[in-house]
C-alpha positions in Angstrom: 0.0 0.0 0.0 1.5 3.4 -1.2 1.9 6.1 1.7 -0.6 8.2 -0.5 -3.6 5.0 0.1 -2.6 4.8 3.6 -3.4 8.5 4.2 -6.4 8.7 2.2 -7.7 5.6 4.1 -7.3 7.1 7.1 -8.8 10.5 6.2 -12.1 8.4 5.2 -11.9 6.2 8.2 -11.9 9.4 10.5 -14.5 11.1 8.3 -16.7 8.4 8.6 -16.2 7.7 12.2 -16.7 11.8 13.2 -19.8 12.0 11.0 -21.8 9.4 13.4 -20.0 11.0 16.4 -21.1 14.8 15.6 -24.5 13.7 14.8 -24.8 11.7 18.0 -23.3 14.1 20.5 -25.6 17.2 19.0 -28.8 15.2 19.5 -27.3 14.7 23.0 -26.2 18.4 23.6 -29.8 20.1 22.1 -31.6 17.3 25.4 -29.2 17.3 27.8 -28.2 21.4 27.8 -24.7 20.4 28.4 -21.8 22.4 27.4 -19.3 19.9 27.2 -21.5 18.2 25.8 -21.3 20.5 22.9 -18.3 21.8 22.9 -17.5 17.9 21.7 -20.2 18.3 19.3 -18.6 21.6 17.7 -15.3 19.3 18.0 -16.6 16.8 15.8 -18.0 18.8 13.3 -14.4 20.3 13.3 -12.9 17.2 12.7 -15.4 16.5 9.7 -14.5 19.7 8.3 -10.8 19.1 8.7 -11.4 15.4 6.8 -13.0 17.5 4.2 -10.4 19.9 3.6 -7.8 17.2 3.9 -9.3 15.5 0.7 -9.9 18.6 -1.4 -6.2 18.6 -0.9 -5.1 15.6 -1.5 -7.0 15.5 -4.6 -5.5 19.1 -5.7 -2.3 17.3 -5.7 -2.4 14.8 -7.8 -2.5 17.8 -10.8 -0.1 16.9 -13.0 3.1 19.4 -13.4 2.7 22.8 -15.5 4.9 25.4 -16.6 3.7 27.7 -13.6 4.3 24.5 -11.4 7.2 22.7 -13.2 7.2 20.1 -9.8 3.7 19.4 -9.6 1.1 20.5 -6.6 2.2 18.3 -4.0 3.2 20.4 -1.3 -0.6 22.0 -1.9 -2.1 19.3 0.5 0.1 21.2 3.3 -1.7 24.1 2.9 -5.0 22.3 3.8 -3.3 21.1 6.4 -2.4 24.3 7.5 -5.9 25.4 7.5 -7.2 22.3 9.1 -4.8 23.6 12.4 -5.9 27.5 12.1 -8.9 27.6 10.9 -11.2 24.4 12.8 -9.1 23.5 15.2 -8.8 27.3 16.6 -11.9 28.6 16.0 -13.3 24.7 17.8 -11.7 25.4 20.7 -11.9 28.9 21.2 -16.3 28.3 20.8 -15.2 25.7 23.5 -13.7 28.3 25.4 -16.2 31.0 25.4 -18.9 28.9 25.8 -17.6 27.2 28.7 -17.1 30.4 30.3 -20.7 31.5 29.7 -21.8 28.7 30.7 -20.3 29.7 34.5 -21.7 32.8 34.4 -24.9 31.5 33.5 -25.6 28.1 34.8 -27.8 25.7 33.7 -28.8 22.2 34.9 -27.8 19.3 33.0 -30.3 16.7 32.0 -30.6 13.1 30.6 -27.1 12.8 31.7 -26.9 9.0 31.4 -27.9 8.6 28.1 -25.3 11.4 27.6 -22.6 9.5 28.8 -23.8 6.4 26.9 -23.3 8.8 23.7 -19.5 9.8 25.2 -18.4 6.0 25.4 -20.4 5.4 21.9 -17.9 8.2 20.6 -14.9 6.6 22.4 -15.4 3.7 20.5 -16.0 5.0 16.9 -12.8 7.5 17.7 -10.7 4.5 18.6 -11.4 2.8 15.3 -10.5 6.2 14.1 -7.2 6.2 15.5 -6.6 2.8 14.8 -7.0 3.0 11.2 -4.7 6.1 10.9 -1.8 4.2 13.6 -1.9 1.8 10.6 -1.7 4.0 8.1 1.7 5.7 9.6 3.2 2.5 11.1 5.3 1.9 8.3 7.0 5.1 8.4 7.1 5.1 12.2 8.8 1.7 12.8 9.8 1.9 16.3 9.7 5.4 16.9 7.5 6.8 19.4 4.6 8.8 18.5 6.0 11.9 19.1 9.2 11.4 17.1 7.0 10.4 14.4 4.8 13.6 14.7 8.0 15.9 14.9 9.8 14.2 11.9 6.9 12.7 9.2 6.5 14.4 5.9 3.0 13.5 5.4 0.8 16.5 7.0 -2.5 14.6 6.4 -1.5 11.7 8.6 0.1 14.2 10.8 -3.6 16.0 11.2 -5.7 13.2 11.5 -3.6 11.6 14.1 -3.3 14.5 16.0 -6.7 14.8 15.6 -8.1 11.3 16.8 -5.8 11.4 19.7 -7.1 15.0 21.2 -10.8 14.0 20.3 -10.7 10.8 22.6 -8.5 12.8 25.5 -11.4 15.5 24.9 -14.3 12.7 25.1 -12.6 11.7 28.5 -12.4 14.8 29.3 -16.5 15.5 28.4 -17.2 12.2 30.2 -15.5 13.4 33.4 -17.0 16.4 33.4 -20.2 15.2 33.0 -20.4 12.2 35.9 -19.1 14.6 38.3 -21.5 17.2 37.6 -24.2 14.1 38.2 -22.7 13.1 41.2 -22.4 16.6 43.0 -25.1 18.7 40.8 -22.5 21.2 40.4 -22.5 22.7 37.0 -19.2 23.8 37.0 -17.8 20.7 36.7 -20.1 20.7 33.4 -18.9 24.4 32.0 -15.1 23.5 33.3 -15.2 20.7 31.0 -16.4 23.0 28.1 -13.4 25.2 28.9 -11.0 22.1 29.0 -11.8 20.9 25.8 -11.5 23.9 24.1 -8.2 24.1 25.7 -7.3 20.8 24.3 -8.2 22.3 20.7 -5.9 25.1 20.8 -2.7 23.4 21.9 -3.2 20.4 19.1 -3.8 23.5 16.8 -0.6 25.1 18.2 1.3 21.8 17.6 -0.1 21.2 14.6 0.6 24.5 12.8 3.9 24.5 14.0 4.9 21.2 12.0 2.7 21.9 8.8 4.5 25.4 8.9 7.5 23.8 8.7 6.5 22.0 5.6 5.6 24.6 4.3 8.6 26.2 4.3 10.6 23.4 2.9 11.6 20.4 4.4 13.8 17.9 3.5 13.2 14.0 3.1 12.9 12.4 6.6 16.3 11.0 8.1 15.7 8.1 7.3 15.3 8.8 3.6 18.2 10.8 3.4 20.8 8.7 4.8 19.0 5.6 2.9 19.7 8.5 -0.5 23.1 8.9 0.4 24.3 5.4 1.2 22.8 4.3 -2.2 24.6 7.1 -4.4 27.8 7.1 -2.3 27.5 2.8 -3.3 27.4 3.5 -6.9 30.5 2.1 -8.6 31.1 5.1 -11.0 30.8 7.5 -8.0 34.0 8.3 -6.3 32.7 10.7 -3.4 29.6 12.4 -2.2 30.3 16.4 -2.6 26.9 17.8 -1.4 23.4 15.7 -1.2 20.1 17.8 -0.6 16.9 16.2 -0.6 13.3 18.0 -0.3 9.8 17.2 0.2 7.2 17.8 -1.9 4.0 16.3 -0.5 4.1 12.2 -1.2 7.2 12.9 -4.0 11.1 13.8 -3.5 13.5 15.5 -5.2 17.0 14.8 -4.9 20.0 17.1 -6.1 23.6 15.6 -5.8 27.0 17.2 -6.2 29.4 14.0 -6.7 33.2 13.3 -7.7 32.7 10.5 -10.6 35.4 7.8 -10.9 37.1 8.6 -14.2 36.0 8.5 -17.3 37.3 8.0 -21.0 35.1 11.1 -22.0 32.4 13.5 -21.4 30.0 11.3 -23.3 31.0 8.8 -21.4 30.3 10.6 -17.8 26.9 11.8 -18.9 26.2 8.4 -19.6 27.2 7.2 -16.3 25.1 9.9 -14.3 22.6 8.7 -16.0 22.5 5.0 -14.9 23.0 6.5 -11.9 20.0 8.4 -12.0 17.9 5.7 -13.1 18.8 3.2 -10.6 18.3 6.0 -7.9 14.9 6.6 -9.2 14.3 2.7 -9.9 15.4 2.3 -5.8 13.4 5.2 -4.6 9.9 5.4 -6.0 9.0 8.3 -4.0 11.8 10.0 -5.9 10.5 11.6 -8.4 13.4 14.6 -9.6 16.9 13.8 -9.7 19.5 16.9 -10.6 23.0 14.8 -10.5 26.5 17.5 -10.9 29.7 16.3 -10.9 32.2 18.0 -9.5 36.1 17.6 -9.3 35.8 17.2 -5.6 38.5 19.8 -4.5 38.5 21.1 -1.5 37.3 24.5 -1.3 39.8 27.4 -0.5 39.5 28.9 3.0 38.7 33.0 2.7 41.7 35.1 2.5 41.6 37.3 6.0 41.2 41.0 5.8 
């Protein structure tokens, strides 16, 4: 399965599972009066508007390359992403927020508060498969890392936001559910408005951490490490390579490119160097289906002179 079928896989899975969940938790919020019972309804709208976005993306880059956009439109799906973090999750949990704190200023009691919770654990369950099905999705690329490496170092924003996404809708579903039994058990509605505010909370900092990485992309990353030193060690192995000079790799949504400054081993003639950069090329691109752009120099490989001081 290609990295670009695990993600979209995962964006349906999530889409699906936060459809039920909104619908659910609305009906539950409009009987019950709850706010944070709400506040996870606005969440899971959110999230289906994030899915949404995500896939308007991810279809936007499969465009093929133009003159305008000589390397295709993959690094478009980050700007989705990018709005998935500032747009829903921000403007999620600041509702959250500012609902939460009306909702201390103006108290109101909550009812049918056990068929609310049963809704809560129905949405822990749905947002489990949710996660599930995007843990798969990444766990190729993650290997053994932990989750947070992964998060700080993956390429694929989509995975990136719907991950980050499952993860703070079930700690903001435990968070509704607490919220809600103790505001059963005493009657105090501030354990109910509290929760509101805690959720939104939740929101903003996976929107903060969220933006952060995508911005990254955004500004240009290169291929993970792994990719990079996987590049590297596979040029550097070439027989009619003699030495890596400079190796830059960058990111461009699913697809890399790859430029490579490289002393060749010697050859009879200049047609007979372009001809071996270009075997190199092919069994780079051959090794490396992700690799999309290869831009091979060679170089003589001499060491650059030091500035003369002033």
């Amino acid at each position: 399965m290609s990295k670009h079928s695990g993600s979209l896989k995962a964006v349906f899975y999530a889409l699906g599972a936060n459809g039920g969940i909104a619908l659910a938790k609305a009906v539950a919020a409009f009987f019950t009066g709850s706010g944070a019972m709400l506040a996870e309804a606005l969440h899971s709208f959110a999230d289906c508007g994030n899915q949404v976005l995500l896939l308007v993306g991810m279809q936007q880059a499969k465009k093929a390359p133009t003159p305008d956009h000589p390397m295709g439109y993959g690094r478009v799906v980050y700007f989705w992403s990018m709005m998935v973090g500032v747009l829903l999750f921000s403007i999620g949990g600041l509702f959250s927020v500012w609902h939460g704190v009306q909702s201390l200023q103006h108290p109101e009691p909550v009812k049918y508060l056990l068929p609310s919770l049963g809704v809560l654990l129905v949405a822990v369950v749905l947002e489990s498969i949710s996660l599930r099905g995007a843990l798969k999705a990444l766990a190729a690329e993650r290997g053994d890392k932990s989750l947070w490496r992964w998060f700080r170092e993956t390429r694929q924003s989509e995975l990136l936001v719907i991950t980050g996404e499952d993860i703070a809708a079930l700690a903001g579903l435990a968070l509704a559910f607490v919220a809600l039994a103790l505001t059963g058990i005493t009657g105090n509605t501030v354990f109910d408005a509290m929760g509101s505010v805690a959720v939104g909370l939740l929101l903003i900092g996976v929107s903060v951490a969220v933006t952060i990485e995508v911005k990254s992309l955004i500004t240009g990353e290169s291929a993970s490490p792994e990719m990079r030193t996987a590049i590297t060690e596979f040029v550097a192995s070439q027989p009619e390579v003699e030495r890596i000079v400079n190796l830059i790799t960058f990111q461009l949504g699913d697809k890399i490119a790859v430029a490579v400054k490289a002393k060749m081993v010697p050859m009879p003639s200049a047609d007979a160097l372009v001809a071996a950069i270009d075997e190199v090329e092919e069994r780079l691109q051959a090794h490396f289906p992700s690799l999309h752009w290869s831009f091979f120099e060679p170089d003589a490989g001499n060491p650059r002179p030091e500035p003369a001081a002033l």
